[in-house]
C-alpha positions in Angstrom: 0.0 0.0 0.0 1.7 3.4 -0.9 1.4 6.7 1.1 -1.6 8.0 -0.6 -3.6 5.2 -0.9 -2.5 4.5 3.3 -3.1 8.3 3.9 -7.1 8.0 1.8 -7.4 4.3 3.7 -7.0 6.1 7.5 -9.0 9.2 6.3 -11.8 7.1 5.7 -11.8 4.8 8.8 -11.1 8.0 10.7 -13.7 10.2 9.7 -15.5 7.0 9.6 -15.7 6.3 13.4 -16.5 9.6 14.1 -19.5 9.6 11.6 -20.5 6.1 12.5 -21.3 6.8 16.0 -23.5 10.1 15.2 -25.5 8.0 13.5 -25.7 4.0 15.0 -27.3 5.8 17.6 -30.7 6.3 16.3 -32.0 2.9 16.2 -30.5 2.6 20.2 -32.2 5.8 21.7 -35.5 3.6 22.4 -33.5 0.3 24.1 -31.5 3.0 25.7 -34.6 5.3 27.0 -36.5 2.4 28.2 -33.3 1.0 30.4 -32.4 4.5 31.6 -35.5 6.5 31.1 -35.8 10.3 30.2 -38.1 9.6 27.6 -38.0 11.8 24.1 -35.7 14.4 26.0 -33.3 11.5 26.6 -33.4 10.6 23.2 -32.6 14.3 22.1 -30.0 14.6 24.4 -28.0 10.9 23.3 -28.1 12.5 19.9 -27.6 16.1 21.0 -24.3 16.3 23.5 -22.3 14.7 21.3 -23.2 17.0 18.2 -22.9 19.7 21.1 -19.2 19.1 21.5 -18.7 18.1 18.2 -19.2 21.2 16.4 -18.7 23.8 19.0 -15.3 22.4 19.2 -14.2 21.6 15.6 -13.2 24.6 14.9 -10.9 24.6 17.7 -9.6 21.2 16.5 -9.0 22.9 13.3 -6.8 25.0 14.5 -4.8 22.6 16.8 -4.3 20.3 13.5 -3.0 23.0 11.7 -1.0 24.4 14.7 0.2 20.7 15.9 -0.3 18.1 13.2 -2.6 16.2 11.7 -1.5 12.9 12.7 -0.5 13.9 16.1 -4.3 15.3 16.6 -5.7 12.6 15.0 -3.8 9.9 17.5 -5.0 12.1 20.5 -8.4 12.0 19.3 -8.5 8.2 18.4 -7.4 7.7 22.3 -9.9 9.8 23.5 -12.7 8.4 21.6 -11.9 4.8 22.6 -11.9 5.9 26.2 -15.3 8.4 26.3 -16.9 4.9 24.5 -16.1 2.6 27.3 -17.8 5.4 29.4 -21.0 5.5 27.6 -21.1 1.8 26.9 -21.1 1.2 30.8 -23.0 4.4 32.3 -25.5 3.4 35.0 -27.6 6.3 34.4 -28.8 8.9 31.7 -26.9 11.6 33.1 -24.0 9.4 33.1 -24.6 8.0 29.7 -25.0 12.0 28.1 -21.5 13.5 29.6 -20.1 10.3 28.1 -21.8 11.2 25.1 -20.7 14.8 25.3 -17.0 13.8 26.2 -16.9 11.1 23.0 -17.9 14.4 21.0 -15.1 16.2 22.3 -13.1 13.2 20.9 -14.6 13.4 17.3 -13.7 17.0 17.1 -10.0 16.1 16.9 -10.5 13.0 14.2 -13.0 14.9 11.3 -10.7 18.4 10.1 -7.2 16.7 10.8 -8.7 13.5 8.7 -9.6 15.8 5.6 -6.9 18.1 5.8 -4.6 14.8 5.5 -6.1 14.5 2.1 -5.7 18.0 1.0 -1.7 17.7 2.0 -1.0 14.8 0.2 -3.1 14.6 -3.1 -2.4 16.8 -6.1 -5.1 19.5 -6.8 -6.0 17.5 -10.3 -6.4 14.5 -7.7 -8.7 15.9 -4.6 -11.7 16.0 -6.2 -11.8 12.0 -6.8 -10.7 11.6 -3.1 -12.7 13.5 -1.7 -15.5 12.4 -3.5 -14.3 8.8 -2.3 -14.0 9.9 1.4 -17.4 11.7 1.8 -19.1 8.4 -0.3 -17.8 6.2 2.5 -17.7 8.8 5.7 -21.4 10.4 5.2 -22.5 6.6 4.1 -21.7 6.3 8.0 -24.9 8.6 8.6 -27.3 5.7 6.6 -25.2 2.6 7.7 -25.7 3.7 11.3 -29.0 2.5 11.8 -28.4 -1.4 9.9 -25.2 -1.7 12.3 -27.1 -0.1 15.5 -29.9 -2.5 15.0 -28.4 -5.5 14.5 -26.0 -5.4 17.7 -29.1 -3.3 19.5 -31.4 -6.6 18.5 -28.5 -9.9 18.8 -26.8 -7.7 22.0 -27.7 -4.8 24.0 -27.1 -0.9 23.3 -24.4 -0.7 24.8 -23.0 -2.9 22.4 -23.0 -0.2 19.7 -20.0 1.9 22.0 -18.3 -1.4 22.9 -17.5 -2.5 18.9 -15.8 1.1 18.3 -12.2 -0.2 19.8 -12.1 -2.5 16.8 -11.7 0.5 14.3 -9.9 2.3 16.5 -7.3 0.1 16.8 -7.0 -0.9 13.0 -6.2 2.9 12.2 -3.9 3.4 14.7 -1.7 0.0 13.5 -2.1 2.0 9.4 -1.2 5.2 10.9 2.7 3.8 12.2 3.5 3.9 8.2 2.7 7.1 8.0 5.4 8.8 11.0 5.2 11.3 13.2 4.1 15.3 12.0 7.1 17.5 11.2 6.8 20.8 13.8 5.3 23.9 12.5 7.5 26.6 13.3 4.7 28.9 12.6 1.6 27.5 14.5 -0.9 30.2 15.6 -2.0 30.7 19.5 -5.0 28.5 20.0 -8.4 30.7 21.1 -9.3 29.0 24.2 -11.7 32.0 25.0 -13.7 31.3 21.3 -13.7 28.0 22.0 -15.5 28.5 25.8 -17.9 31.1 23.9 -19.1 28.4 21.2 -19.2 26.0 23.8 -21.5 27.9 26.6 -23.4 29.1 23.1 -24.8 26.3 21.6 -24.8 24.6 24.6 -27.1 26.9 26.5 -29.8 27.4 22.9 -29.9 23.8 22.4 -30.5 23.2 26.4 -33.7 25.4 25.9 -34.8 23.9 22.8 -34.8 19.9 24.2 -36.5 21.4 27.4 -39.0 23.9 26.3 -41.2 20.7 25.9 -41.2 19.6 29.6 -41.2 23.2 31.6 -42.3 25.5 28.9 -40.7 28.8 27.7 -41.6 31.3 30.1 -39.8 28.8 32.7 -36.3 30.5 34.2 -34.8 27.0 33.6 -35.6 27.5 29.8 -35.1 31.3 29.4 -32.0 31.8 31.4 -29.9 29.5 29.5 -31.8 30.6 26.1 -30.7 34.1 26.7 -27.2 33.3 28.4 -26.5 31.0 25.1 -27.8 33.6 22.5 -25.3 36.5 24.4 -22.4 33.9 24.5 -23.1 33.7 20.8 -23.2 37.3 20.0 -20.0 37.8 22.3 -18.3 34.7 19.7 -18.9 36.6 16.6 -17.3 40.4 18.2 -14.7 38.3 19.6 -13.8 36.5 16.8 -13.8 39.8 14.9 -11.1 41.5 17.2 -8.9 38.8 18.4 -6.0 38.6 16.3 -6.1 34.9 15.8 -9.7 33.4 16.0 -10.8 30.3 16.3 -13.3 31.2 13.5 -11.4 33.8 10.6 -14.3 35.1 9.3 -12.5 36.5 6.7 -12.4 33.1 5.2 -16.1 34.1 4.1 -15.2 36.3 2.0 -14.4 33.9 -0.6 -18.2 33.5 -2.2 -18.2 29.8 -2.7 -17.2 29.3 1.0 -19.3 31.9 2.4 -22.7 30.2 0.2 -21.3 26.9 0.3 -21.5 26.6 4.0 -24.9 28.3 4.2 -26.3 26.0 1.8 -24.5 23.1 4.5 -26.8 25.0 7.2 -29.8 23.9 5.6 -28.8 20.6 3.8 -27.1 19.4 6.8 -29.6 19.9 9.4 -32.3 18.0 6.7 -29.2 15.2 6.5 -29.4 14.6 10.5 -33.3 15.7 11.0 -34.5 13.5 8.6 -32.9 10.2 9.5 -33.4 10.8 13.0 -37.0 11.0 12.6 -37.1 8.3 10.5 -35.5 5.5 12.2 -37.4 6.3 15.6 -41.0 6.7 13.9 -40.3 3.2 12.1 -39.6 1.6 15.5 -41.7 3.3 18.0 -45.0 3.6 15.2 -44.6 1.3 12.3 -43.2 -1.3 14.8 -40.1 -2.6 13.3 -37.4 -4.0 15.2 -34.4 -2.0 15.7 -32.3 -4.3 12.5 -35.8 -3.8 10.4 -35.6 -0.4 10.6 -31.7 -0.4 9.8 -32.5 -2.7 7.0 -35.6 0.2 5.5 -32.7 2.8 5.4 -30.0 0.9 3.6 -30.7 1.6 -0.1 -29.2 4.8 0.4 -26.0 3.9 1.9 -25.7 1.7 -1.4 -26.1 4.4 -3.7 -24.0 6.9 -1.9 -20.6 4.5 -1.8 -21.4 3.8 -5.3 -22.1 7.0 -7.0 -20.3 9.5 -4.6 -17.4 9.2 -6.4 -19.0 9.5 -10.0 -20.6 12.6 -9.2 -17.3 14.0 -7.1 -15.3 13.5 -10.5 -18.1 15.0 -12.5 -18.2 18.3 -10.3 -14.6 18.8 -10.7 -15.0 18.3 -14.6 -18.1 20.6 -14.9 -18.1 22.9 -11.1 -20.2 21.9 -8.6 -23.0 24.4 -9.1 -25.7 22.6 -10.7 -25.1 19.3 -8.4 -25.7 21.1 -5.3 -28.8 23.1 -6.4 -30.2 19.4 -7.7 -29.0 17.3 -5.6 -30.8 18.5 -2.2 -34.2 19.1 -3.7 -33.9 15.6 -5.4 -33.7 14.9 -1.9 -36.4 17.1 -0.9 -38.5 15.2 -3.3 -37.9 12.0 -1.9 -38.8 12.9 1.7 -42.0 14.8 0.4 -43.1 10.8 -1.1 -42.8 9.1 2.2 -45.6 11.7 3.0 -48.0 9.4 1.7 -47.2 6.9 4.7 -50.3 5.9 7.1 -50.4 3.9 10.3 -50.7 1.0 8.2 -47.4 1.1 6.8 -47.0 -0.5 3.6 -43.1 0.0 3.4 -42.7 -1.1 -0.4 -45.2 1.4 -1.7 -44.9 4.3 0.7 -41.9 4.2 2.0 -38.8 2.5 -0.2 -39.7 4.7 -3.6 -38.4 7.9 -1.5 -35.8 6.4 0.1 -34.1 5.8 -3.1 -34.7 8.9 -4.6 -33.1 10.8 -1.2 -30.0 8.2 -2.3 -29.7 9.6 -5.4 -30.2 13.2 -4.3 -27.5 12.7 -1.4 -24.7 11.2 -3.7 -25.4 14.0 -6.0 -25.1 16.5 -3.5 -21.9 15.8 -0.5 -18.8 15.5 -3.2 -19.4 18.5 -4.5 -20.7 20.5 -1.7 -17.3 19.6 0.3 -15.4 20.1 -2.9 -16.7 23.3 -3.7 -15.8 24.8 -0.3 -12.5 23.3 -0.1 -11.8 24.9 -3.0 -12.0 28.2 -2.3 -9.7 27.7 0.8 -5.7 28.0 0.5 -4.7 24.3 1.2 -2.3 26.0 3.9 -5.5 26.5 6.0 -7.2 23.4 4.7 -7.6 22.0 8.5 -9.6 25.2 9.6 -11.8 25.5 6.7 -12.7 22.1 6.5 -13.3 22.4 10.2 -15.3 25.3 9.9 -17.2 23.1 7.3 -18.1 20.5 9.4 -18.5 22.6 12.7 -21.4 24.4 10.4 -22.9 20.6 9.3 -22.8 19.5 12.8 -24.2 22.5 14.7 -26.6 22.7 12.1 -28.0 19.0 13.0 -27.6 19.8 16.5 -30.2 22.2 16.1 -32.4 20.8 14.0 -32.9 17.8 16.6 -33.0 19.7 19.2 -36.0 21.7 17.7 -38.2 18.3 16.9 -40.4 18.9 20.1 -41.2 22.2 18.0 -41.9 20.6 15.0 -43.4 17.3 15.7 -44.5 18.1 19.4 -43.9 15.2 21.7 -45.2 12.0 19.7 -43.5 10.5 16.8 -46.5 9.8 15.2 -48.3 9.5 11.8 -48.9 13.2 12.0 -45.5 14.2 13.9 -43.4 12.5 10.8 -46.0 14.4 8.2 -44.5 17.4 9.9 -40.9 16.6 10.3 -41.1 15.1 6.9 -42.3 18.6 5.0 -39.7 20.4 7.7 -37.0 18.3 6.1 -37.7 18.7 2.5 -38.3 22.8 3.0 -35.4 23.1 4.3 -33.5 21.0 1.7 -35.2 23.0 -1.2 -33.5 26.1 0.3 -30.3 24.8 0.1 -30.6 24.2 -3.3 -32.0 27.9 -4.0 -29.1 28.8 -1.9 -26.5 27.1 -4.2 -27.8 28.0 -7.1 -27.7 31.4 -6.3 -24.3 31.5 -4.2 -22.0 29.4 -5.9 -19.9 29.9 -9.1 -18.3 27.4 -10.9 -15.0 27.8 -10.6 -12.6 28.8 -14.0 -10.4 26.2 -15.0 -6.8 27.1 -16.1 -4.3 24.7 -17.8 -1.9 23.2 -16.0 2.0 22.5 -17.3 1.0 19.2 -18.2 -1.9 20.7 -20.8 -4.6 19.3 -18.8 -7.6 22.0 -16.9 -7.0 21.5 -13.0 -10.0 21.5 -10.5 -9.3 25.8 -10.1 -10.4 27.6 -7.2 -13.0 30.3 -6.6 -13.1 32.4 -9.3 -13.2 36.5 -8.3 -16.3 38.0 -7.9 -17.6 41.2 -6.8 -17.3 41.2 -2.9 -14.9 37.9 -2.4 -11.3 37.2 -2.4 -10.2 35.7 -5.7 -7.6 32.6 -4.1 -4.9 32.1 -6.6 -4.4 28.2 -7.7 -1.9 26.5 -5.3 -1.1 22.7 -6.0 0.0 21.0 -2.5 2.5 18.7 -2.7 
């Protein structure tokens, strides 16, 4: 196995594990409400702590990989995650079971930016477009293969099987990863913005809190409003800070670039659909169809299928034609196939209400990650490749964090027939405006010839109001 194929191979696995776990969950939350009760808000919080961490820290882990390493972050993280499962796979209690969950998100933080950023340093520009179209294919597959894996060790084991089985991975990747050496120091890695990172943190932490719990004690309740307004303040206070401190966490002048500034505001929209939707439906097929937990895995599959097969196609075919038209398509081909599992009733017939819209959202979704992660990549200098695609994925996580935790606003506090009609339309709305949002934001890129004859995936072309990033070929 040579370097780059090693380098693609532990990419994968580690984004992989990461991913994995967001998602096996699902088809858990009602074995693991029933043994440690908490109910609906137990279930939002499994899902919800570790998105918490995850993306309120990503950024942060961003700027450690670029600071630090990417392969000294990524062991650190591997370690951490391996320990924060043992935690959640033998927590007594729910409280114990979510600061597990919020710790193993901590964890995840360090494995997702350094993983991609590995790429970016080692393939050629002409090359990232097919590898990153063959990392998202098999890292967001994670997100459909989640609930087939979760349900068969939910239904043959216990839950807390599905925490147990991560040591396996973790310990494959970290045997690949003694090729690959130790990082070489950077002699000119930034300080790290601890106080950005405790504003995001206390932020999201403190919205989402009063989003989950506005169900159970109302709004006008202190133990709803207080953190509500505490978390919206510490949010305000990120953005000024990040504006004035000479080395944020969050360099908003990235966004001035127009494809990253619209890509990852179409990812606000697609993203939370891409965690909302199979949330909702893994639970309403156990809890109100009545599947068994490896059912219900089973209904979701064709997806996965579909996105490890055609990920890659469509990641090749954005860098050939610019990844405009695939991310205005691809989500409301997605939207489309969420708005034909409408026609569900409490009678589910699966084959003919359910299965013809869960392939079309396969289609839609293998259409639409390549080039969305390729498009915003690309307008990044790869010398700040860990930070942008952590700011990526921090957007993409936080943006499922709060979709979840806003299902008791959409669906109220049954998963029912009615409840998935709602959080069914919810999803495909908002997927339909981050296709407007694409089509609208993003510019395909101009290609230039390279020495070699052949037109290079470019970078973001100038436009009025971004910066124009020259072409830069890592090595």
């Amino acid at each position: 196995m040579d370097r780059r194929t090693r380098v693609l191979v532990v990419a994968i696995i580690v984004s992989f594990i990461a991913f994995l776990d967001g998602a096996v969950i699902n088809v858990a939350l009602p074995s693991i409400a029933a043994e440690l009760g908490g109910g609906l808000a137990l279930q939002q919080w499994a899902v919800d702590a570790y998105l918490l961490t995850l993306g309120s820290l990503i950024l942060l882990a961003g700027s450690l990989s670029d600071s630090f390493g990417r392969l000294r972050i990524i062991r650190i993280g591997l370690y951490g995650f391996a320990a924060t499962s043992v935690l959640c796979a033998v927590a007594p209690t729910g409280l114990v079971f979510v600061i597990g969950r919020a710790l193993q998100g901590a964890a995840g933080a360090l494995l997702v930016p350094s993983s991609l950023a590995l790429i970016i340093a080692t393939f050629a520009k002409s090359e990232q477009g097919k590898a990153i179209g063959r990392w998202t294919a098999w890292t967001t597959s994670a997100f459909l293969i989640g609930p087939l894996f979760g349900g068969i060790l939910v239904d043959l084991a216990s839950w807390r099987a599905v925490f147990w089985i991560n040591l396996l991975p973790i310990a494959v990747v970290l045997v690949l990863m003694r090729a690959l050496g130790r990082d070489a120091p950077n002699p000119n890695r930034e300080r790290i913005d601890w106080v950005g990172a405790v504003l995001g943190v206390v932020g999201l932490g403190g919205t989402v809190f009063a989003l989950i719990e506005q169900e159970r004690f109302g709004w006008d309740s202190p133990v709803v409003f207080v953190p509500l307004l505490v978390g919206l303040a510490s949010l305000v206070a990120f953005v000024l800070w990040e504006r004035r401190v000479p080395q944020p966490m969050l360099p908003l002048t990235l966004f001035r670039a127009r494809n990253f500034a619209a890509g990852n505001l179409a990812t606000v929209f697609v993203y939370a659909s891409f965690s909302l939707g199979p949330f909702v439906m893994t639970i309403f097929l156990q809890q109100t169809a009545g599947f068994s937990a490896t059912v219900a895995g089973l209904a979701t599959l064709p997806p996965t299928i579909m996105l490890v097969l055609l990920g890659s196609w469509f990641g090749g075919l954005s860098t050939r034609f610019g990844p405009r038209v695939f991310m205005t398509l691809g989500p409301i081909i997605v939207a489309v196939g969420y708005l034909l599992t409408l026609s569900v009733q409490p009678e589910l017939n699966y084959w003919l209400q359910f299965l013809p819209g869960v392939l079309v959202i396969g289609l839609g979704m293998a259409m639409t990650v390549a080039p969305l992660t390729s498009a915003i990549l690309g307008a990044v200098d790869p010398a700040r490749a860990g930070i942008g695609s952590a700011v990526n994925n921090a957007v993409a996580r936080i943006a499922g964090l709060v979709a979840i935790a806003s299902l008791g606003v959409i669906v109220g506090t049954q998963l029912d027939v009615d409840g998935y009609h709602r959080a069914a339309t919810a999803t495909a709305v908002f997927l339909i405006i981050g296709g407007i949002v694409s089509w609208v934001g993003i510019r395909n890129p101009a290609a230039t010839p390279d020495a070699t004859g052949a037109a290079p995936p470019p970078v973001e072309a100038p436009s009025t109001g971004s910066t124009h990033i020259p072409p830069h070929t890592v090595e």
